[in-house]
C-alpha positions in Angstrom: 95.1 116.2 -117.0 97.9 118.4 -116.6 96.3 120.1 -113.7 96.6 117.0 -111.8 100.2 116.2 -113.0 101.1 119.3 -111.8 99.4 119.1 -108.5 100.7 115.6 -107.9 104.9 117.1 -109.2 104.3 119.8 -106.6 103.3 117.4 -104.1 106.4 115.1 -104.6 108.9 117.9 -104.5 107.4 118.5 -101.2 107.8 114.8 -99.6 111.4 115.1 -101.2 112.8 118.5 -100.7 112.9 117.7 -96.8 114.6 114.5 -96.9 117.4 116.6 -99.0 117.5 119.5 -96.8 117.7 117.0 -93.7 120.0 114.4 -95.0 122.4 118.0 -95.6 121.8 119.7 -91.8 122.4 116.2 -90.3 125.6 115.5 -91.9 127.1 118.7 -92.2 129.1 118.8 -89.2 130.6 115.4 -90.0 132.5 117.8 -92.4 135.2 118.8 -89.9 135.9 115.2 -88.4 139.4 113.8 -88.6 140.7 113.0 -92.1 140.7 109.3 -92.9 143.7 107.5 -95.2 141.1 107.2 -98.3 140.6 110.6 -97.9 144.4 111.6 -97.3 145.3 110.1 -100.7 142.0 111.6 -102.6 143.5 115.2 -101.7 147.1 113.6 -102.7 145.7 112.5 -106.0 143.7 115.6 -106.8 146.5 117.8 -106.4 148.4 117.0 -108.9 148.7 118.4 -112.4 146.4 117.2 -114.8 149.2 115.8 -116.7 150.2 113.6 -113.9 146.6 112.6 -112.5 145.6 109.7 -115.2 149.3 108.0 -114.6 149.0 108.6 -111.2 145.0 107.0 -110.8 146.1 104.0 -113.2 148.0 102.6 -110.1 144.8 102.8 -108.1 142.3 100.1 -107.4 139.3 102.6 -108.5 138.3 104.3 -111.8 138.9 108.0 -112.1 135.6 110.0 -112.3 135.4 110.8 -109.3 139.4 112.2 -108.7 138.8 114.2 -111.8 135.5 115.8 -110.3 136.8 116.3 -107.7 139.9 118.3 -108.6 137.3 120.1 -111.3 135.5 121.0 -108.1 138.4 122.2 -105.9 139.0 125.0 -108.8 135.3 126.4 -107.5 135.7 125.7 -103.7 139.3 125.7 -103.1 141.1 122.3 -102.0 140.8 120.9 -98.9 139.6 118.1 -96.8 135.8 120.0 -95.5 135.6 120.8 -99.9 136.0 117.2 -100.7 133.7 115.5 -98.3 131.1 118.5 -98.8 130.8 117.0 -102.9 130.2 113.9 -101.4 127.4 115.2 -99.7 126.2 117.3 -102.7 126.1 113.8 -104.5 124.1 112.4 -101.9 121.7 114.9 -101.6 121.1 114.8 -105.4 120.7 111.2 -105.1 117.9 111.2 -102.7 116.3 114.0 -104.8 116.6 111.2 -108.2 115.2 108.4 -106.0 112.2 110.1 -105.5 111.2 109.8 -109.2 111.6 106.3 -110.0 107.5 104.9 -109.6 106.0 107.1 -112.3 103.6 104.6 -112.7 102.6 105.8 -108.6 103.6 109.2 -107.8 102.4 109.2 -104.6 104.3 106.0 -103.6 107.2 107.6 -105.6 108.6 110.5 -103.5 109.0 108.1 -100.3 111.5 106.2 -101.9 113.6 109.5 -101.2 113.0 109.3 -97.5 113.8 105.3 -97.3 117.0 106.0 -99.9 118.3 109.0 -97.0 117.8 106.5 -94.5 119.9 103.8 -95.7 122.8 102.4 -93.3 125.2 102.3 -96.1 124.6 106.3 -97.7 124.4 107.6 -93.9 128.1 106.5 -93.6 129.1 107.2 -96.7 127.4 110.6 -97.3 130.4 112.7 -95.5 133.0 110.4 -96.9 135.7 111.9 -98.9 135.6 109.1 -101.4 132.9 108.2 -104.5 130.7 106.1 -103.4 127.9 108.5 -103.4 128.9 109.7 -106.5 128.3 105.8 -107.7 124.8 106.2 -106.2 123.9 109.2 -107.9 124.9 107.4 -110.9 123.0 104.3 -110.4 120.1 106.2 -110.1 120.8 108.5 -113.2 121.1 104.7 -115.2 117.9 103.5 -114.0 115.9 106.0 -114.3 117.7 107.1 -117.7 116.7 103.7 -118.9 113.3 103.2 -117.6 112.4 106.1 -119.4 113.9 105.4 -122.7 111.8 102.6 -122.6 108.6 104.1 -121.8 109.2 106.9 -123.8 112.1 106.1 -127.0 113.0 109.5 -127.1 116.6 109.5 -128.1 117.4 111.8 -125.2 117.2 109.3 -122.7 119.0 106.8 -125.0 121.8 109.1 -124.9 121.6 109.4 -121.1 121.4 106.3 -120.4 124.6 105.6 -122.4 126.5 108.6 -120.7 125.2 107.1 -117.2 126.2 103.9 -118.0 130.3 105.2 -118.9 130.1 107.5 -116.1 129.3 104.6 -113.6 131.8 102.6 -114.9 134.5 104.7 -114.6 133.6 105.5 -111.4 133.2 102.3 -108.8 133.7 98.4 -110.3 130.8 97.8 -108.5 128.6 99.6 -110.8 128.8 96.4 -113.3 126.8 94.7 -110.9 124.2 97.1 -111.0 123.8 96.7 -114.2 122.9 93.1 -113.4 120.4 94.2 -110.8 118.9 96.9 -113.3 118.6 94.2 -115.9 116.5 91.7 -113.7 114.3 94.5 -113.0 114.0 96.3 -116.1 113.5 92.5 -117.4 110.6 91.9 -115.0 108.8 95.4 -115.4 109.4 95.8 -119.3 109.6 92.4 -120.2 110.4 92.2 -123.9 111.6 95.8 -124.4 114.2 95.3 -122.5 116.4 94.1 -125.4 115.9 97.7 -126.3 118.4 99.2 -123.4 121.5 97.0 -125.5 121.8 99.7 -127.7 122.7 102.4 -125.3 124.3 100.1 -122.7 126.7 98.3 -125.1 127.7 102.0 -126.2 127.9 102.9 -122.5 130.3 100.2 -122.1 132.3 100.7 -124.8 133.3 104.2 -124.0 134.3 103.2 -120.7 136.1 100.6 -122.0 138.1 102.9 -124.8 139.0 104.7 -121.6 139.6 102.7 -118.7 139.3 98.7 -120.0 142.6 97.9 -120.1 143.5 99.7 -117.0 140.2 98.0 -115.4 141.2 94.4 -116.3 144.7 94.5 -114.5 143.0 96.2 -111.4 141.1 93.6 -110.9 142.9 90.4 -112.6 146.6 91.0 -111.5 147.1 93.3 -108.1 145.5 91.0 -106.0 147.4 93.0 -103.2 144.7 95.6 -103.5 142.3 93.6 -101.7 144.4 92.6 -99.4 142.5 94.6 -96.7 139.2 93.1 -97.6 138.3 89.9 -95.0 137.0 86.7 -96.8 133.5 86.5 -97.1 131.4 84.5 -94.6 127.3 84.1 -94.1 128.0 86.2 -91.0 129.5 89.3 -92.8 127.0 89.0 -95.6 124.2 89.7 -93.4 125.4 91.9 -91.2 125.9 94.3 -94.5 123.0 93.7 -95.9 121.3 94.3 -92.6 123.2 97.3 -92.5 120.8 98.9 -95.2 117.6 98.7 -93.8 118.8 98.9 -89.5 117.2 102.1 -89.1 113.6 101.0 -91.2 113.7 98.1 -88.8 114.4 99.7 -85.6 111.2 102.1 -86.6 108.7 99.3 -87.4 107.4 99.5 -83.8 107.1 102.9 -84.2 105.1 102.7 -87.4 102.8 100.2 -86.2 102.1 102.1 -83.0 100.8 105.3 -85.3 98.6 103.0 -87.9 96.9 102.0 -84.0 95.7 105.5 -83.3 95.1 106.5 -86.4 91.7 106.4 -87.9 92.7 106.7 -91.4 93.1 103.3 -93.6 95.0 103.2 -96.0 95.3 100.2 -99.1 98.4 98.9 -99.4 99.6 98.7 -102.8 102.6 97.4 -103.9 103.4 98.4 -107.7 105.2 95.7 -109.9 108.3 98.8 -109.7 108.6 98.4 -106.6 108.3 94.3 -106.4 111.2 94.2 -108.8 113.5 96.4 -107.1 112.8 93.9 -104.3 114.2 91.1 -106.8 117.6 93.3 -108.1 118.1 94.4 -104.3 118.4 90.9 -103.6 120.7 90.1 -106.4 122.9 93.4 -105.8 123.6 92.4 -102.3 123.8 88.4 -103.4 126.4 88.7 -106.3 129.5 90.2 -104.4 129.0 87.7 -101.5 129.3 85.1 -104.5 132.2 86.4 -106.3 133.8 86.8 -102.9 133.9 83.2 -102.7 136.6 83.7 -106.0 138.1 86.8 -104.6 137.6 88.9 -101.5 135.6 92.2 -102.5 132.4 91.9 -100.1 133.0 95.4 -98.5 130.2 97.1 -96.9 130.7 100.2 -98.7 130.5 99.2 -101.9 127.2 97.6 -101.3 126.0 101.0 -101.7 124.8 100.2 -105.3 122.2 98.1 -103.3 120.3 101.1 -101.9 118.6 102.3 -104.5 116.5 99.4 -105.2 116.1 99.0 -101.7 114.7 102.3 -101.4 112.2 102.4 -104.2 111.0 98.5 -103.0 110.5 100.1 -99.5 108.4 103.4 -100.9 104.9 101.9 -100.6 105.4 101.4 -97.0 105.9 105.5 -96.6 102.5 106.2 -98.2 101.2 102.8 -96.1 102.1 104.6 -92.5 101.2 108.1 -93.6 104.9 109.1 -93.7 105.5 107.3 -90.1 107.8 104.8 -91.2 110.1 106.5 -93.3 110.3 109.7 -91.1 111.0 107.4 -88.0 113.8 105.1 -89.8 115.7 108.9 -90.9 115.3 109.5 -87.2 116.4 107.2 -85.6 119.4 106.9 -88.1 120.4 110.7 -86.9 119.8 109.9 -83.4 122.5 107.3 -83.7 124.7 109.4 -86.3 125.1 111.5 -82.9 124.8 109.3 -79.8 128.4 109.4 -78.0 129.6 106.5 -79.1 132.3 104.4 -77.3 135.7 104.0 -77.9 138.5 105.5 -80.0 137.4 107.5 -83.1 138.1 104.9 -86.2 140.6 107.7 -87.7 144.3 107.0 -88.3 146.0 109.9 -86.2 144.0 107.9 -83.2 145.2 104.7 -84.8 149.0 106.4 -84.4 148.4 107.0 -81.0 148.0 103.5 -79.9 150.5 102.3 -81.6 152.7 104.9 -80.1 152.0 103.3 -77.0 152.5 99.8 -77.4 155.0 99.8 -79.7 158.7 99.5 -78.1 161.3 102.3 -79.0 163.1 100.2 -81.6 159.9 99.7 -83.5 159.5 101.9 -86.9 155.5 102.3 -87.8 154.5 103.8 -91.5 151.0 104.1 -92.4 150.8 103.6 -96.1 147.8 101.8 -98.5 149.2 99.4 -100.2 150.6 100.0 -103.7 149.6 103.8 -102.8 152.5 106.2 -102.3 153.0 107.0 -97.9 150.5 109.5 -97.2 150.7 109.8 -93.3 153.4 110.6 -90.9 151.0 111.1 -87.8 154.1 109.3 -85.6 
């Protein structure tokens, strides 16, 4: 009745609208730290005229989305380093709001998938990053849900979003393409045979992006293997530690959890919705695929496992209605706690970077910091 459905929308806004409003006041002063080199060249990049951008970003390693956002945004905000890595945390914020609406089958397991998505290793460190990975996440989570609704519903609306979600992804992180594999187990496993429906507006997804960026996208990733040359080989030991790195902070708050379900009187059914089981199943692959192709080519970096988190998040969201709230609220605790504890050592910035050098480097040495096939960016010594 639409008396309930509007009881239960205002009660999901109200699980999600704090873990936005958090995830923003947490990360907000990590908008004045020291500027890192992908950062450097973003501003680099977006500066130029729109005439030179598209040359300039065909020598990258990435797709151009999110430079051209960005430079659109810097005509509202002004450029600079604090307007760059406050869209990123725009994108993030939006991204918890989407995960929040992917169980429609169980809104009141739905919403917590916000909280778990805001608590994830991975978006934590990348949320004040000058760079697009949350931007990728935003868009993962625009796909899915894009798609799962076009298959529930085959309005043409969501046919066409799903297709504009699907080039927008693509031509912002590689990565995305795996996604897409991960969306498809899932979308297999909860839709089953209407799955073949989402070829139509993928395949015309895909072919936009690959009018626009194909060509450039093939010799980015088949012939400059130096881009990658900063990425380690994969081994079992690097695998898990990233895919740990997703769920640390849910982990570290299990005790916690469990201690509240002790005192509290209420029990609560567990119930764990076949949405939520697959996301389980495409988490798994997500995280699995680049630690397989890594054994081709090196490309298991921890940041671009990002794609992982949302189906992480939405196969974790029954245990937020499970522990009353406990859990999730604990894990995005604990995750700020750490976001803020003095840690040791130098600051992982390249001006800091400079200075060592600078003092162990003899006075005949020359050191340049440059990226690669990327112009010199940084003359901190």
């Amino acid at each position: 009745m639409p008396i309930f459905r509007e009881v239960a929308t205002k009660a999901r806004i109200c699980i999600i609208l704090p873990a936005m409003a958090l995830l923003a006041a947490v990360l907000a002063p990590l908008l004045f730290a020291p500027a890192l080199s992908d950062e450097i060249f973003t501003l680099e990049a977006a500066s130029r005229p729109w005439p030179d951008l598209w040359a300039c970003l065909q020598a990258d390693v990435h797709p151009p989305l999110h430079y051209l956002l960005v430079k659109a945004w810097f005509t509202l905000t002004g450029p600079g380093l604090v307007s760059l890595r406050a869209f990123s945390l725009l994108m993030a914020a939006a991204a918890v709001c989407l995960a929040g609406w992917l169980i429609p089958s169980s809104p009141s397991l739905s919403p917590w998938a916000a909280w778990f998505f805001a608590a994830d290793g991975i978006l934590l460190m990348m949320a004040a990053y000058g760079r697009m990975y949350t931007l990728l996440a935003l868009l993962c989570l625009l796909a899915w849900l894009a798609s799962h609704r076009w298959l529930l519903s085959a309005r043409r609306g969501w046919a066409v979003l799903t297709g504009a979600a699907v080039a927008a992804g693509l031509c912002t992180h590689h990565f995305f393409g795996l996604f897409l594999f991960g969306l498809a187990a899932w979308s297999i496993i909860v839709h089953q045979r209407a799955f073949i429906r989402l070829a139509i507006p993928w395949t015309a997804g895909i072919a936009v992006w690959a009018s626009l960026w194909g060509r450039t996208a093939w010799d980015q990733i088949t012939n400059r293997p130096a881009h990658l040359a900063w990425v380690p080989p994969v081994d079992f030991a690097s695998w898990a530690i990233t895919a740990a790195s997703h769920v640390v902070f849910v982990m570290a708050a299990l005790p916690v959890a469990l201690a509240a379900l002790g005192w509290s009187r209420r029990r609560t059914a567990l119930s764990w919705p076949r949405e939520a089981r697959a996301a389980a199943v495409a988490a798994l692959l997500t995280l699995a695929l680049p630690g397989i192709l890594s054994l081709w080519r090196p490309l298991l970096n921890a940041r671009f496992t990002i794609i992982a988190a949302p189906f992480l998040a939405v196969a974790l969201a029954p245990l937020g209605r499970w522990t009353s709230g406990v859990l999730p609220g604990a894990a995005f605790a604990l995750a700020s706690i750490w976001l803020w504890w003095p840690h040791t050592g130098a600051e992982c910035n390249s001006r800091e970077a400079a200075r060592m050098l600078a003092a162990r480097a003899s006075a005949h040495d020359t050191v340049l910091f440059c990226r690669l096939t990327r112009k010199p960016i940084e003359y901190h010594w």
